[in-house]
C-alpha positions in Angstrom: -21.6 73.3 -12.0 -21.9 76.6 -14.1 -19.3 79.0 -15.0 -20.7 81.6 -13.1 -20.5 79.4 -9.3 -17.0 78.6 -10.1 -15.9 82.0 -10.7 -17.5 83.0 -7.8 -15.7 80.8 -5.9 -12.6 81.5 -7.0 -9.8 82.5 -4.1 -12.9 82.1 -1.7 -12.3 78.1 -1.1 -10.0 77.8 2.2 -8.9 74.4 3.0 -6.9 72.6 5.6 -8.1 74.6 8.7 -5.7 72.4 11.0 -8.3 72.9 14.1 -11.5 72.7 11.8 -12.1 69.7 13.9 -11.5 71.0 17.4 -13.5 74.4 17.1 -16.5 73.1 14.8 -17.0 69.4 16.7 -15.5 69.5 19.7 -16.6 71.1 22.8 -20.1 71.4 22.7 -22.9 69.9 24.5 -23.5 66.9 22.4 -19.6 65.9 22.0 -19.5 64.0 25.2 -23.0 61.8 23.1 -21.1 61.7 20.0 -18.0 60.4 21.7 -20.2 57.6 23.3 -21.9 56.8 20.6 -18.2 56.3 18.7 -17.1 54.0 21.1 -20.0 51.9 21.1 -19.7 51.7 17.3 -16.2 50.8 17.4 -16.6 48.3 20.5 -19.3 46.4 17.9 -16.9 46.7 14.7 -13.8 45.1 17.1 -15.9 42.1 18.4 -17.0 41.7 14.8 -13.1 41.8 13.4 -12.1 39.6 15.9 -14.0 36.9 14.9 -13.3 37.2 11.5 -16.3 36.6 10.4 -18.7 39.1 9.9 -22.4 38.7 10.0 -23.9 41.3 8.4 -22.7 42.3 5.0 -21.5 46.2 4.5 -22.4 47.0 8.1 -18.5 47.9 8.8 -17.6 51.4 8.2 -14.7 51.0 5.3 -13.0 53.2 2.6 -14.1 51.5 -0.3 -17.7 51.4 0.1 -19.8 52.4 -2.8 -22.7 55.3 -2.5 -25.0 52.7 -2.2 -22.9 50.4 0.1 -22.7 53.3 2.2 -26.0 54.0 2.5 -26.5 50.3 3.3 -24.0 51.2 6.4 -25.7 54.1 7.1 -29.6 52.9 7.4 -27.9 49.8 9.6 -26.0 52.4 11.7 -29.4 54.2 12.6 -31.0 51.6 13.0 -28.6 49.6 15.7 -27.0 52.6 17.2 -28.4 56.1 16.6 -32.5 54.9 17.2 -31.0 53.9 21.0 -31.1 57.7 21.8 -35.0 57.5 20.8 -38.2 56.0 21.9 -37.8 53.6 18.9 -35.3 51.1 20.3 -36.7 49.1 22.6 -33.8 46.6 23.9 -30.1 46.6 23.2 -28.3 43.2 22.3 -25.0 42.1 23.0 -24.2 42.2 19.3 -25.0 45.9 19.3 -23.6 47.6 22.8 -25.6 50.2 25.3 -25.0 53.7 24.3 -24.7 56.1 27.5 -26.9 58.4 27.2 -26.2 61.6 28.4 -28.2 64.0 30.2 -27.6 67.3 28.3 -26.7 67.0 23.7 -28.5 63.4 23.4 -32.0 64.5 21.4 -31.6 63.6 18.0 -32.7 66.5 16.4 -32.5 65.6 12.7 -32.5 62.3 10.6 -31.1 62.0 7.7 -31.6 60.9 3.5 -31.0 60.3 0.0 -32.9 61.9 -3.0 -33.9 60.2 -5.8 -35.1 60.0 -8.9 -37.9 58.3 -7.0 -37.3 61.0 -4.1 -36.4 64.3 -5.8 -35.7 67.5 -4.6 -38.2 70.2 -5.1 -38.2 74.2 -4.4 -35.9 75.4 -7.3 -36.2 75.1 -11.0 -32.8 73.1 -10.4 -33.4 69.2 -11.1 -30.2 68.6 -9.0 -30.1 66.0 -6.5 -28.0 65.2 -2.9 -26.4 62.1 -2.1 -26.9 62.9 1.7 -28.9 65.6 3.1 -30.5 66.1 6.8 -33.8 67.4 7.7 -35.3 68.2 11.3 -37.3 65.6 12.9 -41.0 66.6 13.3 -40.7 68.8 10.5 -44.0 69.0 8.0 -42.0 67.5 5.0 -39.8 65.2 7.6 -41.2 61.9 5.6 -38.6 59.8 3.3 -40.3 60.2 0.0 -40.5 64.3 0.1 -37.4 66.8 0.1 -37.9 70.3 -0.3 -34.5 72.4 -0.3 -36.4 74.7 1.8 -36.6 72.0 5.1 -32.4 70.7 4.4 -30.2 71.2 7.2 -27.0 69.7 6.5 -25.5 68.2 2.8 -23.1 65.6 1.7 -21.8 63.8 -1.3 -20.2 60.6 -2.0 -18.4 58.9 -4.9 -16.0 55.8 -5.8 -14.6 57.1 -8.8 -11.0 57.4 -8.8 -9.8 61.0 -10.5 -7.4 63.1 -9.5 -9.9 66.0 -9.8 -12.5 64.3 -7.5 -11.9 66.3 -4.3 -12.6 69.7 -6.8 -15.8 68.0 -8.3 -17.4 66.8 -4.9 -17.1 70.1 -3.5 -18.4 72.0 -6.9 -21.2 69.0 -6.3 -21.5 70.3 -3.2 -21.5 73.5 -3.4 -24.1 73.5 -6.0 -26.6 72.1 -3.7 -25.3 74.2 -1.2 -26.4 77.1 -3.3 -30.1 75.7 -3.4 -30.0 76.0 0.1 -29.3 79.3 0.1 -31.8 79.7 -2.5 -34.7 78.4 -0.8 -33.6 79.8 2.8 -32.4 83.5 2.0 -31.6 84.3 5.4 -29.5 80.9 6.1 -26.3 82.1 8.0 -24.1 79.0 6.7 -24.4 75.6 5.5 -22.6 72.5 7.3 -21.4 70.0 4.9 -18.9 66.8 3.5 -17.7 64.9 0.6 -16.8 61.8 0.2 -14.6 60.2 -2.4 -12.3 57.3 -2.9 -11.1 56.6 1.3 -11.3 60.3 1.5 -13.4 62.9 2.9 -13.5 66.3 3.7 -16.2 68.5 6.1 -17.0 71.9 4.5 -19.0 74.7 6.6 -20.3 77.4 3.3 -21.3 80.7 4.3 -21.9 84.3 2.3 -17.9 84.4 2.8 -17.1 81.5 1.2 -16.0 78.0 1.8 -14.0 76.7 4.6 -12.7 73.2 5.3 -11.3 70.4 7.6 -8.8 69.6 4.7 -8.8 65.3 3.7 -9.6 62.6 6.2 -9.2 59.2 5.6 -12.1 56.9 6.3 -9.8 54.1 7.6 -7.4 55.9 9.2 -10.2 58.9 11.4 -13.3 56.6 11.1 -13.8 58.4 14.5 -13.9 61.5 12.9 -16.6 60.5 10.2 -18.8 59.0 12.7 -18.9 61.3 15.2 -19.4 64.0 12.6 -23.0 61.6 11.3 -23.6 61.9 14.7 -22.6 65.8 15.3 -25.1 66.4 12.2 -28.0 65.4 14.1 -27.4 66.8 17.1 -26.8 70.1 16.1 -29.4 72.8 17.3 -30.6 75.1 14.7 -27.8 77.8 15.5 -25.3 75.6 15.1 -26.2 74.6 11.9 -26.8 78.5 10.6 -30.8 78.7 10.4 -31.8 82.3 11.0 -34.3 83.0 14.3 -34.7 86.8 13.4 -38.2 86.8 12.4 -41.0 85.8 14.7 -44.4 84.0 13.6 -47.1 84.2 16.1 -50.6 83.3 15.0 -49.8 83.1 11.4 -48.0 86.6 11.3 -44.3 87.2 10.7 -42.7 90.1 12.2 -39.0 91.6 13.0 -37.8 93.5 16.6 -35.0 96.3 16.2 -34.4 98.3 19.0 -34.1 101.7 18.0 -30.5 103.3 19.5 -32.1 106.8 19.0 -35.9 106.5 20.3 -34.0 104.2 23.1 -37.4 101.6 22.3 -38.1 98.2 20.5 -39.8 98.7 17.1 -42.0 96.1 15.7 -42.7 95.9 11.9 -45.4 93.1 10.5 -43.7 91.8 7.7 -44.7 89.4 4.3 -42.8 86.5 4.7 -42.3 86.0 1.7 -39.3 88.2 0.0 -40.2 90.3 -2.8 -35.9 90.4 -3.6 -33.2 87.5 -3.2 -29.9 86.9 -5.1 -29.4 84.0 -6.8 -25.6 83.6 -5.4 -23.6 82.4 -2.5 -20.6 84.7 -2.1 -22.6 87.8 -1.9 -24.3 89.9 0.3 -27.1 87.9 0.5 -29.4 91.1 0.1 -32.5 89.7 1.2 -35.4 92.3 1.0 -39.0 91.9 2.9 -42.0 94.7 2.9 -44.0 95.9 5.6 -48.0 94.6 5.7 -49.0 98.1 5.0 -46.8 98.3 2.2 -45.2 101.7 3.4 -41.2 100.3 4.0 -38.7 97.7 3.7 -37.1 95.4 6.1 -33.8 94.3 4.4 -31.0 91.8 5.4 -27.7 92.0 4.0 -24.1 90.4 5.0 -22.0 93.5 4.4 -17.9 94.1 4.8 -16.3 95.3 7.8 -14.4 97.6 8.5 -15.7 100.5 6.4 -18.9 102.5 6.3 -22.0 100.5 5.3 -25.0 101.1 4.4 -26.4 102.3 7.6 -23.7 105.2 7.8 -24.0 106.4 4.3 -28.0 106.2 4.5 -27.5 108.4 7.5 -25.4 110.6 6.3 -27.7 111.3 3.4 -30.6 112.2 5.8 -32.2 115.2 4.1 -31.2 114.4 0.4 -34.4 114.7 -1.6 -35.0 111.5 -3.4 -33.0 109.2 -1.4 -34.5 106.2 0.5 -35.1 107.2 4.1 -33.0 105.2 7.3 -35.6 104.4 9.6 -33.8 101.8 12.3 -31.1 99.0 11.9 -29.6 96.7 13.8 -26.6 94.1 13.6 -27.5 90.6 14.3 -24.5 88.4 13.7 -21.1 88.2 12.2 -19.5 85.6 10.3 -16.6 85.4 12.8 -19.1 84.1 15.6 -18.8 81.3 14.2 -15.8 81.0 12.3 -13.7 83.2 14.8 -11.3 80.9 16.3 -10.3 78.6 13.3 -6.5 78.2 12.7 -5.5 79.8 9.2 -1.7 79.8 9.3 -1.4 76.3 7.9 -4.9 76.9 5.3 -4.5 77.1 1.7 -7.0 78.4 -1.4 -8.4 75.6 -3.1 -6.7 75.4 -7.0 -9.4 76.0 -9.3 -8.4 76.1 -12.8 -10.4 78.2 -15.7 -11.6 81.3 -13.6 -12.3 84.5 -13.9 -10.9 86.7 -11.4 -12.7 89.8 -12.0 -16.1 87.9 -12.2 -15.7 86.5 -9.3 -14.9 89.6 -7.5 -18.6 91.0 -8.6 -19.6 91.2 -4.9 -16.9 93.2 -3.9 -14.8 90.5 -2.0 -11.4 91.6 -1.7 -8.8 88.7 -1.6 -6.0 88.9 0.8 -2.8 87.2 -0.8 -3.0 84.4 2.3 -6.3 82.4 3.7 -8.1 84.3 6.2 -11.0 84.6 7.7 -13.4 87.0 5.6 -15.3 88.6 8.5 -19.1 90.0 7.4 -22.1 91.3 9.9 -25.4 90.3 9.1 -27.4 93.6 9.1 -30.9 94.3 8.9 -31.9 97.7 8.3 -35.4 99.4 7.7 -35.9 102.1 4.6 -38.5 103.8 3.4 -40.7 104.4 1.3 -41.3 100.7 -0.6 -41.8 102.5 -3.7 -42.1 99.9 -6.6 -39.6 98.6 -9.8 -39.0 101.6 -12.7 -40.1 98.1 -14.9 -43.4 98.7 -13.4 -43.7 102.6 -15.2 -47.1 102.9 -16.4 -46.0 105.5 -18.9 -43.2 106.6 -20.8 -43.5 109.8 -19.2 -43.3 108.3 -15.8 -40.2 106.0 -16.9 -38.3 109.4 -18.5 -38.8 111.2 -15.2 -38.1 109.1 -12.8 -34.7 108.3 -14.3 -34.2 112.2 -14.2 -35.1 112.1 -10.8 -33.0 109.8 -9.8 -29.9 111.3 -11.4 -30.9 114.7 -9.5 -31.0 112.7 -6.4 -27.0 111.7 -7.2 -26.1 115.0 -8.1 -27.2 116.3 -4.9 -25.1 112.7 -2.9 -22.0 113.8 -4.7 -21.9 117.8 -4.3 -23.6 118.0 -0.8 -23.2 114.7 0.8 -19.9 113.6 -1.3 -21.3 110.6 -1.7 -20.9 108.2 -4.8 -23.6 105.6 -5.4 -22.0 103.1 -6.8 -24.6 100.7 -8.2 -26.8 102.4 -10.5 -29.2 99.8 -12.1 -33.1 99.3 -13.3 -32.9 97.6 -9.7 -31.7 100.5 -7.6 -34.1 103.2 -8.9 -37.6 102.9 -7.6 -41.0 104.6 -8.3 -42.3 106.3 -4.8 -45.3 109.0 -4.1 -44.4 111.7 -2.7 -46.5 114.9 -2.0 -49.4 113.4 -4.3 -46.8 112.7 -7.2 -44.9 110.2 -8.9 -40.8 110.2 -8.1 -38.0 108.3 -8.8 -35.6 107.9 -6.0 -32.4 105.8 -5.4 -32.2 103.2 -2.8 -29.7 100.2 -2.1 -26.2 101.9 -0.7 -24.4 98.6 -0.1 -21.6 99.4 -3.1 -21.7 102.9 -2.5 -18.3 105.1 -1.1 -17.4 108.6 0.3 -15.7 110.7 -2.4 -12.0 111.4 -0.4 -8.9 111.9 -2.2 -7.3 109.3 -3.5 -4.8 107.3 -1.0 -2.1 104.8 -1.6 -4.7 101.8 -1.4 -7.8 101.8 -3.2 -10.7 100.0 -1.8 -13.4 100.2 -4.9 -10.9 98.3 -7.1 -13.1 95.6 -7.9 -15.7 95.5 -10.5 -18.5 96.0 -8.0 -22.2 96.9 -8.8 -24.6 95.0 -11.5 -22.1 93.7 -14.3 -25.3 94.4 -17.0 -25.1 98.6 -16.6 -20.9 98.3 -15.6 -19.3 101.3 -17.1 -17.0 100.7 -20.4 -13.7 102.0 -18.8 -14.1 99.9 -15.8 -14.4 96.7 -18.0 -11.9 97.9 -20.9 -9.6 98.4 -17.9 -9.9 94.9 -16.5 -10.0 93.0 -19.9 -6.9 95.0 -20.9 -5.2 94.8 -17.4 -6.2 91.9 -15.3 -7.1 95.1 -12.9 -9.7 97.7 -13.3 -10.1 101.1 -11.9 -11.5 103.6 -9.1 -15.4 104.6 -9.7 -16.0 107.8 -10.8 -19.2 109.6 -11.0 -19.4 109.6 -15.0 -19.4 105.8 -14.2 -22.5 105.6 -12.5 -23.8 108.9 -15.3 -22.9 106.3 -17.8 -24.8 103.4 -15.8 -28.2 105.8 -16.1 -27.3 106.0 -19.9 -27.8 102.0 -19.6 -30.4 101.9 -17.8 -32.4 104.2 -20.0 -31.7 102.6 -23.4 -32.3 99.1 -21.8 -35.7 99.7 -20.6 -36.3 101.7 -24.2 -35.5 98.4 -25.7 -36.6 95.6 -23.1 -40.1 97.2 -21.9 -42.8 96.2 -23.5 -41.4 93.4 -24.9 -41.0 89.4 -24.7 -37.8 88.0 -22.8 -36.9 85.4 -25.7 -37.1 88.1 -28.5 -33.8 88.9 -30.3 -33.3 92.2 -29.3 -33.5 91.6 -25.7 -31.4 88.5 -25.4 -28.6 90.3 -27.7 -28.5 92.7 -24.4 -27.9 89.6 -22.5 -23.7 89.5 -24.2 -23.6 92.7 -21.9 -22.8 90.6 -18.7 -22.1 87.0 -19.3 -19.0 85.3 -17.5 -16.5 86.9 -19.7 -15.1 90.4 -19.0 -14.2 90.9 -22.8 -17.0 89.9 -24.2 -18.9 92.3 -21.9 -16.6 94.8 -23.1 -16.9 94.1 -26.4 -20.5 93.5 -26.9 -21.2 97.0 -25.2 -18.6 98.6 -26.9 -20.2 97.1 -30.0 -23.2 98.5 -29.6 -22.2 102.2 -28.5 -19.9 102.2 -31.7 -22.8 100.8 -33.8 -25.7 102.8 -31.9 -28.5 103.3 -34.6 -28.1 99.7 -35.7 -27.4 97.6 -32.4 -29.6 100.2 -30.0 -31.9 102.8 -31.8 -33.5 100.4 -34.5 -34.6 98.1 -31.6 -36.2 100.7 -29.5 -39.6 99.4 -28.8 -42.7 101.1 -30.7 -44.0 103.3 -27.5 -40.2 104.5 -26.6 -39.5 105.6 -30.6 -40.0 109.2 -29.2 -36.9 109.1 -27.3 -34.4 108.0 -30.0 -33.1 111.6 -30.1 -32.7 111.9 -26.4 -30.6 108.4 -26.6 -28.3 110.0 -29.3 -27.7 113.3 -27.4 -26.7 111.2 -24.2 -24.8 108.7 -26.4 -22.6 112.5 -27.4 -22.4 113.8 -23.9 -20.8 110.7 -22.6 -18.8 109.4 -25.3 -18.1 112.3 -27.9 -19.7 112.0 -31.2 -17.7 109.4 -32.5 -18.8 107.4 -29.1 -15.0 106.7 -27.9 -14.2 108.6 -24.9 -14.8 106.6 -21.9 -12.6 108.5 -19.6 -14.3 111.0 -16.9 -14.0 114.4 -17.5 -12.9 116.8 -14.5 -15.8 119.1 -14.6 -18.4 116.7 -13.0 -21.0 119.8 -12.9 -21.0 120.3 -16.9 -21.5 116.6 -17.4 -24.6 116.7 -14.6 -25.9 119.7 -16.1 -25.9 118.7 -19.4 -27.9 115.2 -18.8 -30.4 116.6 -16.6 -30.7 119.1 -19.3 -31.6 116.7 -22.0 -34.1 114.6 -19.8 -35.5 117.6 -18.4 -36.2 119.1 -22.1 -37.2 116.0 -23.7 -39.8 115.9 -20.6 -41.6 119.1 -21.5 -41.6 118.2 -24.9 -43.7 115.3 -24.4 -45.6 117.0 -21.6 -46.4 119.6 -24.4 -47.4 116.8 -26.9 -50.1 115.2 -24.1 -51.1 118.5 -23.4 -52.0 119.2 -27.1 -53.2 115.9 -27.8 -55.7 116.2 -24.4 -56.8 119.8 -26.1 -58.0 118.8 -29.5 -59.8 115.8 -28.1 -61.4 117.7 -25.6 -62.3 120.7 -28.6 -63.5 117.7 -30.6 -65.9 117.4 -27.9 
């Protein structure tokens, strides 16, 4: 399990839910099957205890079982007691007793396997395997020698190993895959789960929240429990076990529904199925992003905090603001807490995990409350335009210098007129759009950004939120320093543009692998101080560690990066603290974009006039 996962699960790993059991397994319209087919299984192990002699070799449930001794159990399980709820079993024995089967929650909906080195996972560049996974029945890929993460519906992990640290390892194990999952099904709402270990096991539900658990079982002791939740598994519908139904295919064609509050009318947008943005994380948003067929918006799906204003709010508040994204429609389609709501947390604790980072864990913005909780999120989809496409996909220098500038007038005009403060300024969040027959750059993605009010007693952007790569050097001197970090500030996100600007001078047009882009990649690792360092590094040592690695066809702006480099840190390149005259700092960086803009507009327009005099 990386580094990075573990951080990111740090203080978001809740276990010993006393009535995980009750609310998750209990109550629902296959419980009344599971409970039958329980007592049918434990009506066959008694007879077979009795007699104290038992036929069939590792076909009684017990806690010392090996991976492959269970699996031994569990094929022989299916086979004698789970195939009597399908058209596969023919006639019951005595040796094996009827299962009632009820008349609502008895249609096995998924079966279940092991990957292999034989049967490997595929969908991910992750070799990683799953000691137990579920898929639906009738599914293309529902064959035994085939597992894409893409068709998994519910995990598990066994071991024998004794270790003290085994409960931590099969749920990093689990989580891992879990994160594969999520991966391969963007949209998932949560991932049901268990592990395994010595007489032990634990069930785990994983959502963009975090983890929440059952706390130990023994398998001696609640073999009830681990049966029926086998059984529970396979019975679950496709809600219960988190798959998304927000997007329709008819006739080859996906497409999402919002009703629109303010035309009072249901909208329809024809989508690509396939996301053009995903994160690569479990704790997060989720930020899921699809376009429209004709290219012209963008449907995205995001888990975000509540209370507080989100991104629908802000975007609406900055209707008007020239070279903003546009709100089109949104809609909320679930919360965490529809699921989660009623679990019992006054007897749950954090799971210990030792050699974290706290602040890289907090990267999303999760906020953690001194005692377990749920972590409430809504599931929102909302529609923006235009699509625009990536600054990386500039065609000129010219276009990559303006639409940074245009992107920083487009904050200027958020902070003084809408009071609004971005946030989350990266090469990600500043897109390339046409507008009135030319090329802009505008700012989208409002999921980190804030209303600029004065400062209270509790501050909620205390976290370092935003893309770790273009984080300010206050923010992260203040965290490796402090174990805490500070409010964000508008010369943050200035300084964020500064980043922005001298990475794609030094990244574009170049390999991934070559030196001076990987030495950029010390600039957000899973270390806060060497973040801080490495950036600090190179602001302190700027014509060495940034200027001399300008690629060729952004030379021309080594002067520009300088003059920025003196704006925001003095000419010594020190000062990181935000000055209280936000309008001088604007003015002067707009300035010095704007300037070096018609100075190279001047130099095409020359160079167009003696070729065309040469004609």
């Amino acid at each position: 399990m990386t580094a990075a996962l573990r951080n990111e699960l740090y203080k978001n790993v809740i276990v010993d839910l006393d009535n995980f059991w009750t609310e998750l397994f209990l109550g629902k319209d296959w419980s009344n099957q599971t409970w039958n087919i329980w007592k049918s299984y434990e009506a066959y192990e008694l007879k077979e205890k009795k007699i104290q002699k038992i036929v069939y070799k590792n076909k009684i449930l017990t806690g010392d079982m090996t991976e492959d001794e269970m699996w031994e159990w569990l094929d022989f399980f299916r086979e004698k007691f789970l195939n009597q709820l399908t058209d596969k079993f023919h006639r019951p024995s005595e040796k094996f007793p009827t299962i009632i089967k009820e008349a609502e929650g008895s249609q096995l909906r998924c079966q279940y396997f092991r990957s292999s080195k034989e049967c490997r996972m595929s969908g991910t560049n992750n070799d990683y395997q799953v000691d137990f996974l579920t898929k639906r029945i009738g599914s293309s890929n529902a064959h035994i020698n085939f597992h894409q993460w893409s068709d998994v519906r519910v995990l598990g992990e066994f071991t024998k190993k004794k270790s003290s640290s085994q409960r931590n390892e099969k749920f990093y194990q689990l989580s891992r895959t879990a994160l594969q999952v999520f991966y391969t099904q963007p949209l998932r709402h949560f991932v049901h789960g268990f592990t395994a270990f010595e007489s032990n096991f634990e069930l785990w539900v994983i959502n963009r929240s975090g983890a929440y658990s059952s706390g130990l079982f023994n398998i001696e002791d609640d073999k009830e429990k681990f049966v029926r939740a086998i059984c529970s598994y396979l019975l679950m519908n496709d809600q219960e076990l988190g798959i998304d139904s927000s997007i329709q295919k008819v006739n080859g064609r996906s497409s999402v529904s919002i009703y629109d509050e303010n035309q009072k009318e249901t909208r329809k947008f024809v989508i690509n199925p396939k996301p053009f943005f995903m994160v690569g994380t479990i704790l997060t948003r989720g930020t899921t992003c699809f376009e429209t067929l004709d290219k012209s918006k963008v449907v995205k799906y995001s888990w975000v905090r509540t209370p507080g204003k989100s991104e629908i709010d802000l975007l609406q508040h900055a209707h008007g603001v020239e070279g903003v994204a546009e709100y089109v429609t949104a809609e909320v389609i679930c919360t965490i807490g529809d699921h989660l709501r009623d679990l019992n947390f006054s007897n749950a604790k954090f799971l210990k995990m030792i050699g974290c980072n706290p602040f890289i864990s907090q990267a999303e913005g999760v906020e953690v409350p001194p005692t377990p909780q749920l972590r409430d999120r809504e599931l929102r989809r909302i529609v923006i335009s235009p699509r625009g496409r990536s600054l990386y996909s500039s065609k000129t220098i010219m276009e990559f210098l303006v639409g940074i500038r245009d992107a920083i007038l487009a904050h200027r005009r958020l902070y003084v007129e809408k009071k609004i403060l971005h946030g989350d300024i990266s090469d990600g969040n500043i897109i390339l759009a046409t507008v009135g027959g030319k090329t802009q750059g505008m700012l989208i993605d409002f999921d980190h950004a804030e209303m600029v009010e004065p400062p209270t007693g509790k501050d909620d952007n205390l976290f370092l939120t935003g893309t770790m790569k273009f984080m300010a050097l206050e923010r992260l001197q203040s965290a490796a320093n402090r174990d805490e970090t500070i409010a964000r500030t508008f010369h943050h996100d200035l300084e964020s543009f500064f980043y922005v600007f001298i990475v794609g001078c030094i990244t574009y047009e170049r390999e991934k692998n070559s030196r001076a882009v990987t030495r950029l990649q010390m600039w957000h690792t899973d270390n806060i101080w060497c973040n801080f360092e490495s950036k600090q590094g190179a602001i302190s040592n700027f014509n060495e560690r940034i200027l001399d690695n300008f690629s060729t066809n952004f030379e021309v702006f080594k002067a520009l990066a300088s003059e920025l480099r003196s704006i925001l840190f003095g000419e010594l390149g020190k000062e990181y603290r935000t000055p209280e005259d936000y309008e001088a700092e604007y003015e002067k960086i707009i300035k010095a974009f704007s300037n070096n803009i018609e100075d190279l507009r001047g130099k095409i327009n020359q160079l167009l006039h003696n070729y065309f005099s040469l004609e």
